[in-house]
N, C-alpha and C positions, 0 to 999 in steps of 0.2 A: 215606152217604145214598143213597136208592136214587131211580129213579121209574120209575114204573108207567105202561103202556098198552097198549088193549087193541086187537088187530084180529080183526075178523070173531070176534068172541068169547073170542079166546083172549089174558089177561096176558100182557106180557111184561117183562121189566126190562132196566134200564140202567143202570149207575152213571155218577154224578153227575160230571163229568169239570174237570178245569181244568187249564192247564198247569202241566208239572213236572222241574225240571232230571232230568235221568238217565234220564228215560223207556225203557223195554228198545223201542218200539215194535214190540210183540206185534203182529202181527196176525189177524185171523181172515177165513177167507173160505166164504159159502156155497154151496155148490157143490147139482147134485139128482141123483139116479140115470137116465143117459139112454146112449142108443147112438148119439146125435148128435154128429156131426163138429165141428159150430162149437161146443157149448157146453164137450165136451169138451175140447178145443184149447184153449181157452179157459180153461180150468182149470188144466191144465201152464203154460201164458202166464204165468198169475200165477206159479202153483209158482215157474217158472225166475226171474221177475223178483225176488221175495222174496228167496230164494236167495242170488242173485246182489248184490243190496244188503244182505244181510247181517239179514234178517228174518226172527224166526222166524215161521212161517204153520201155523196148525190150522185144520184143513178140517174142517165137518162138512157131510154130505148131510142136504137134506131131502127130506123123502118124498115129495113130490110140487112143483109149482108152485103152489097155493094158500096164500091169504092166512094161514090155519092153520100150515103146513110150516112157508113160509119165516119167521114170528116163532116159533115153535119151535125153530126151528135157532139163532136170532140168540138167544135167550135161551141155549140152550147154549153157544154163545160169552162170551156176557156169565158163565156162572160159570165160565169157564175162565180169565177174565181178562185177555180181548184188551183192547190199548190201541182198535185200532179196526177196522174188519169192510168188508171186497169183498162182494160177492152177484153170482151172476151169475143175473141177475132178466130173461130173457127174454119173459115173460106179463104181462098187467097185471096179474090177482092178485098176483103177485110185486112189481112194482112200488108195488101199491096197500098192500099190507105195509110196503116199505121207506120208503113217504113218511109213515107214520102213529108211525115211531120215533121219541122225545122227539131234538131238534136238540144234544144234548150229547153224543151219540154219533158217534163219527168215522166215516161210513159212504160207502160207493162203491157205486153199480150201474155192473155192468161188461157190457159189448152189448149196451145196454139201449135201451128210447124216452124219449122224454121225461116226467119225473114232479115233478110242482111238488113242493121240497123235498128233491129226490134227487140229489145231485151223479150225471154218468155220465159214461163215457168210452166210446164205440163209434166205428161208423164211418158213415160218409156212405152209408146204404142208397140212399136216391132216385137220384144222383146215381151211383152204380154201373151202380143199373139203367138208367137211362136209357143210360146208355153203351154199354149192351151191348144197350140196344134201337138205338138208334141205329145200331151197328154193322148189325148185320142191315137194316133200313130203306137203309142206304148201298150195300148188297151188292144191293139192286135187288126186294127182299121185296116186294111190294103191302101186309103190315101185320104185326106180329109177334103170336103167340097168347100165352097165359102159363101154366102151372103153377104154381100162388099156394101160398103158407106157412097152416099154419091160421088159424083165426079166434083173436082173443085175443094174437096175437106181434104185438108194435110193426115188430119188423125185416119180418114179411111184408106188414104194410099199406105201410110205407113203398117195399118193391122195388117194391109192386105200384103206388105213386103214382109213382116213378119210369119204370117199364113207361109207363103211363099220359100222363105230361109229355111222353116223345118223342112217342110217337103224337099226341097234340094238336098238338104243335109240327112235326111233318111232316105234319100235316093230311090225317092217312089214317084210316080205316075202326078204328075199334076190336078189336082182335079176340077171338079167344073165352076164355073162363076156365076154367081147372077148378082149385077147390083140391086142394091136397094134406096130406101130416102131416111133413112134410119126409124122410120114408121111402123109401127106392125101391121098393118095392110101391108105395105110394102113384103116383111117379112111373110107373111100368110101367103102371097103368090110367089116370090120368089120361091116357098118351098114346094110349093105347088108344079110349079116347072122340074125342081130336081128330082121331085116324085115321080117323073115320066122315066126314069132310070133306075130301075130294080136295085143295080147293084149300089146306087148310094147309101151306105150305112152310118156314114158320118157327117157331121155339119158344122163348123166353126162360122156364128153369126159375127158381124162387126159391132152387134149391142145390141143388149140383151131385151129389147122394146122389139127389135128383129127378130130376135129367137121368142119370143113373147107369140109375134105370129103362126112362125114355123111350127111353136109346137101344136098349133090349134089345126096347122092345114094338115102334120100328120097323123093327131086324132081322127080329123075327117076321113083321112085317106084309109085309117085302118091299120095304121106303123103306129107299132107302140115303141116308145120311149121309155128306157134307151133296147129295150131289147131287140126292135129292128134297127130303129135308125138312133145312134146318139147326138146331142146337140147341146153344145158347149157355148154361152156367150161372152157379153165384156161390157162390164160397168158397175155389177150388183147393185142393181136396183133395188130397193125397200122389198119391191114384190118379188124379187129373185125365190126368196127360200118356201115362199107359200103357192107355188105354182105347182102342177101337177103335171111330171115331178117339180120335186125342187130344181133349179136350174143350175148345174156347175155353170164356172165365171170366171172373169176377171176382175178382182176389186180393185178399185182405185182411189185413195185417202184423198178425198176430198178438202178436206178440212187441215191437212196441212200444206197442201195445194192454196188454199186459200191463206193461210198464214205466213208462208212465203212469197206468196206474189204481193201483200202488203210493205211486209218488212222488205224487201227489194226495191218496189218506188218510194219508201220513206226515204232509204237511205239514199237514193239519188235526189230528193231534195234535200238533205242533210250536205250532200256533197256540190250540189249545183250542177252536175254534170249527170247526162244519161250514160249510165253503168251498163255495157254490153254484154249482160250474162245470161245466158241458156241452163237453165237447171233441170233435171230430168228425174221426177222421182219413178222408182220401180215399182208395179203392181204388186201385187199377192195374188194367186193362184186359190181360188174357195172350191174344194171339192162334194160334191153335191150327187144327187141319184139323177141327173139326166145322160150319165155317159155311162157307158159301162161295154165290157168284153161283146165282141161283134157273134150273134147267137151263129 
C-alpha cells in the first residue's frame, strides 16, 4: 500500500510503514549539489556515521533546494527502498517539503530550523552567535557589524538573532548589515561596503568562507586584522587556523551532529512511528588571533 502527496505541485510517494523484526535499516539521505562548507561536511557526518554503525546509506542529490527537488529526491529513495531518509534541508522550501511527507515515513532534517512535523537535529545557531558577539563587545568594540547568510536559511536568521540578542543585552548601538550568499566573494564585497565606514572595528561573519573574504577585502583596503578591524566567523573550517591571521570561530561538532541524526531515524523505524524531537547541540567558542582589543 502506498500513499500519495503532493508539494508545490509535484506527487510523491511513501510506503505505508510499520514495524518489523529483521529490518536491514536502509537508510536514505538527501543531500543537493553545493561548494558549501557546512552543508558539505555535513554530508560525509552522516556518510561516516552510518558507516560506522553499520547502515547502509544511498545518497541521492537534489537539484536544487526547492520544494520540487527535495520531494523528487525523497520519492527516489522511497523506490529504492530505504527503511528511512536524512535530508539535509537547510532553506524553508526544503523544510516546507520535508513537513508536508505523509508521518509514516521515518524522516530527519539534519542542520536544519525549526519545521512543525520535521524531527531535526542541528546546532544552537543563536546562541553561537551571540558568543562570538559577545566576545568582540568584551574585547572593548563600541558594537559589532554583521555579514548575514541569505534570505530563506533558518541557520542565517537565527546567527543573525543571536548577533542581535548580544547587542541588546550590552545595550549598544546596533550595527550595520550587509547579507551575503555564504560565498567568499560574497564575503570580499560585503566587507567592502563596511569599509566605507571608518568607524567599523568589528565584524561577526555568519561563516567563516564569508569571513575567508572579508579578510582578503581588508588586506586590500589596508585594515589590518585584528588591529584595525577584528573579524570573528562560525563553522571552523579545516582552513580556519592557517589563514592569515588565524581566524577566531565558532566550532561546530560535526561528527556528532552526524551520529545523532542516524541513531534518531533508526530508532523511529525501530519504533514505526516519526519520533518529534528537536535536538540542539551547543557550539564551542575557538579563540584565535583575528580579534583582538580595538587599537
Amino acid at each position: 500500500m502506498t500513499g500519495v502527496a503532493r508539494v508545490a505541485g509535484v506527487p510523491h510517494r511513501t510506503a505505508s510503514r510499520s514495524p518489523a523484526p529483521g529490518r536491514s535499516h536502509a537508510l536514505g539521505l538527501v543531500a543537493f549539489d553545493t561548494s558549501l562548507t557546512g552543508p558539505t561536511s555535513t554530508v560525509y557526518a552522516i556518510m561516516r556515521a552510518a558507516r560506522a554503525a553499520g547502515h547502509p546509506l544511498t545518497v541521492v542529490s537534489a537539484r536544487s533546494l526547492d520544494a520540487g527537488s527535495v520531494a523528487g529526491a525523497v520519492d527516489t529513495l522511497c523506490d529504492r527502498v530505504v527503511d528511512g531518509i536524512l535530508a539535509v534541508a537547510p532553506t524553508d522550501p526544503a523544510l516546507a517539503a520535508l513537513a508536508s511527507i505523509p508521518a509514516d515515513l521515518p524522516l530527519l532534517a539534519v542542520g536544519a530550523g525549526e519545521a512543525e512535523g520535521v524531527p531535526v537535529v542541528g546546532f544552537d545557531n543563536v546562541s553561537g552567535a551571540a558568543t562570538a558577539t559577545r566576545h568582540l563587545l568584551d574585547l572593548g568594540h563600541p558594537t559589532v557589524h554583521h555579514i548575514a547568510g541569505p534570505a530563506g536559511w533558518p541557520e542565517a536568521r537565527e546567527r543573525a538573532a543571536g548577533w542581535r540578542a548580544a547587542l541588546a543585552e550590552a545595550g549598544v548601538p546596533v550595527g550595520l548589515v550587509v547579507p551575503g550568499d555564504w560565498g567568499v566573494r560574497s564575503g570580499f564585497e560585503a566587507a567592502r561596503q563596511l569599509m566605507a565606514d571608518r568607524a567599523v572595528t568589528a565584524i561577526f561573519c555568519a561563516n567563516d568562507q564569508m569571513a575567508l573574504g572579508a579578510l582578503r577585502a581588508l588586506h586590500l583596503a589596508g585594515r589590518i586584522v585584528p588591529d584595525d578591524v577584528s573579524v570573528v566567523g562560525f563553522d571552523d573550517i579545516p582552513e580556519a587556523p592557517f589563514l592569515q591571521p588565524p581566524l577566531t570561530t565558532v566550532r561546530q561538532d560535526l561528527a556528532a551532529l552526524g551520529r545523532a541524526g542516524v541513531e534518531l531515524v533508526v530508532r523511529q523505524i525501530d519504533a514505526g512511528v516519526r519520533i518529534l524531537r528537536h535536538v540542539r547541540f551547543s557550539p564551542s567558542f575557538v579563540e584565535r588571533d583575528s580579534a583582538a582589543h580595538p587599537m
